[in-house]
C-alpha positions in Angstrom: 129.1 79.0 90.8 131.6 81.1 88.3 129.6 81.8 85.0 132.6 82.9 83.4 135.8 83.1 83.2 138.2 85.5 81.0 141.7 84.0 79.2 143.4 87.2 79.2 143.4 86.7 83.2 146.0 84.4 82.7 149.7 85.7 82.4 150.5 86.7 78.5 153.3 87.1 76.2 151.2 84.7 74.5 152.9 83.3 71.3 149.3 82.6 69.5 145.6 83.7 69.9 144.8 82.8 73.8 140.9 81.3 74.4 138.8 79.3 76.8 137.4 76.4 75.8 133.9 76.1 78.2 132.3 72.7 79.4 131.8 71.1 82.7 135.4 72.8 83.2 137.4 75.6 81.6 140.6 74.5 79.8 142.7 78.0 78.6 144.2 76.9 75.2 146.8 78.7 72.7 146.7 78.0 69.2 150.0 78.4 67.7 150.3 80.6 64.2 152.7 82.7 62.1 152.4 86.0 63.7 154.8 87.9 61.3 152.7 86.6 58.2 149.2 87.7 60.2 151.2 91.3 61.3 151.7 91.7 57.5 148.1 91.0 56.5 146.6 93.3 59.3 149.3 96.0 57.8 148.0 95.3 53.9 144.4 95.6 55.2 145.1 99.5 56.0 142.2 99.0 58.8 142.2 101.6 61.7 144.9 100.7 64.0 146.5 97.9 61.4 149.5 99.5 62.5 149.1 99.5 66.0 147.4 96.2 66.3 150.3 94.4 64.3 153.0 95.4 66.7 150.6 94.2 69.5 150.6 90.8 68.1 154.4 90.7 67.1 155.4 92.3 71.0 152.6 90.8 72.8 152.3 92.1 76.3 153.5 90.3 79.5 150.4 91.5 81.3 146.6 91.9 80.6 145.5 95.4 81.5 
């Protein structure tokens, strides 16, 4: 019996925020948002890496790692 299961196994270049939704089966879902508005709020928050993490989720990779 699999316990667990990760999203980012599936293939990316994901358009939203990727997640599993758990039960008596898994169902991967993508919700849908405006990812240049979110890029600019990570970059106003000056967090570590806002920079870095913004591109990320305006050039989302193809693959996982």
């Amino acid at each position: 019996m699999e316990l667990f299961r990760n999203p980012s196994e599936r293939p990316s270049g994901a358009e939203g925020a990727c997640w599993a939704l758990l039960g008596p089966d898994i169902r991967f879902v993508e919700s849908f948002y405006d990812v240049e508005q979110a890029a600019k709020g990570i970059e106003r928050s000056r967090a570590p890496y806002a920079d870095d993490f913004a591109a990320h989720i305006r050039n989302p990779p193809l693959e996982g790692p």
